[in-house]
C-alpha positions as CSV (number, residue, x, y, z in Angstrom):
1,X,0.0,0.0,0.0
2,X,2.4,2.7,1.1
3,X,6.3,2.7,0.2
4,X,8.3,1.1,3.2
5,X,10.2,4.3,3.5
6,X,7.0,6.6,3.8
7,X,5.5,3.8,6.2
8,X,8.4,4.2,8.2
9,X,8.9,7.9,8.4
10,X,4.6,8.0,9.4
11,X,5.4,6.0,12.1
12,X,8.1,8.1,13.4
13,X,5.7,10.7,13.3
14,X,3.1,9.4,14.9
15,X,5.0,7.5,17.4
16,X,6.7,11.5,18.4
17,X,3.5,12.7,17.7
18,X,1.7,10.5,20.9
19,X,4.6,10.0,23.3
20,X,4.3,13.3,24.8
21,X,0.7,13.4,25.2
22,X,0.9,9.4,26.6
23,X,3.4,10.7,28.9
24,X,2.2,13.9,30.3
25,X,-1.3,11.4,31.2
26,X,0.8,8.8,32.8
27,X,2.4,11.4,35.1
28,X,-0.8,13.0,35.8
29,X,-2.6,9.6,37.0
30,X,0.6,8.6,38.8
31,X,-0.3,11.9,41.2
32,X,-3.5,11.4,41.6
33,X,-4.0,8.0,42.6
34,X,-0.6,7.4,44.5
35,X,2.8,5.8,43.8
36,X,1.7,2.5,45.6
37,X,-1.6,2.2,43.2
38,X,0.2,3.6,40.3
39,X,2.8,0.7,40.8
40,X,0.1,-2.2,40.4
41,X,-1.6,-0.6,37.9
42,X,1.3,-0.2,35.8
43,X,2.8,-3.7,36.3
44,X,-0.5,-5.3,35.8
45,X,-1.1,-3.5,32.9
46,X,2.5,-4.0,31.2
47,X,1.9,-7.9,32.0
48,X,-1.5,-8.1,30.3
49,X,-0.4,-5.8,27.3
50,X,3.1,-7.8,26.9
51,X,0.9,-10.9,26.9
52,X,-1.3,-10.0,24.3
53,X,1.2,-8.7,22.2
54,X,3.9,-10.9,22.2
55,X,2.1,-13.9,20.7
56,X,2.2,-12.4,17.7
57,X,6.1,-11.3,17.7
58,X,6.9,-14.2,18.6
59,X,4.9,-16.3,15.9
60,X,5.7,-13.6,13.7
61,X,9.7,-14.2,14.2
62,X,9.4,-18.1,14.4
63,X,7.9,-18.1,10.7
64,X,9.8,-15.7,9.0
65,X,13.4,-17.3,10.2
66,X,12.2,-20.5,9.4
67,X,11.2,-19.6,5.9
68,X,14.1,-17.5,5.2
69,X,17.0,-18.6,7.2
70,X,19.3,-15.3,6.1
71,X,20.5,-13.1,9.3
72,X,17.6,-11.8,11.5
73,X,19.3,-8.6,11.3
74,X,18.7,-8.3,7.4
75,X,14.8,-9.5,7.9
76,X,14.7,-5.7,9.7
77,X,16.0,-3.5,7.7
């Protein structure tokens, strides 16, 4: 659909387009519910989100070395 290097530069954008904001919210909720709250929240969430979203990095990985057994780094460039 889009040229690789325009898909990557998007992303770039986007990605310092939404950090910011993402940040300036975590530190915000981090004051007002507590750094002991805050804590559980954050671990719980980075668990759930890091188990949803590995399963498909990992499958992901696993097929593409498999088919194509050239050095991983050259599958990311």
């Amino acid at each position: 659909m889009f040229p690789k290097q325009n898909h990557n530069t998007m992303m770039v954008f986007l990605n310092l387009l939404i950090k910011p904001l993402w940040l300036f919210i975590e530190i915000e909720l981090q004051n007002k519910v507590g750094i002991e709250h805050y804590g559980l929240y954050f671990a719980l969430f980075n668990l759930i989100l890091n188990m949803i979203l590995d399963a498909g990095i990992v499958n992901f990985n696993n097929k593409e070395i498999a088919r194509n057994p050239q050095p991983v780094v050259l599958l990311y460039i």
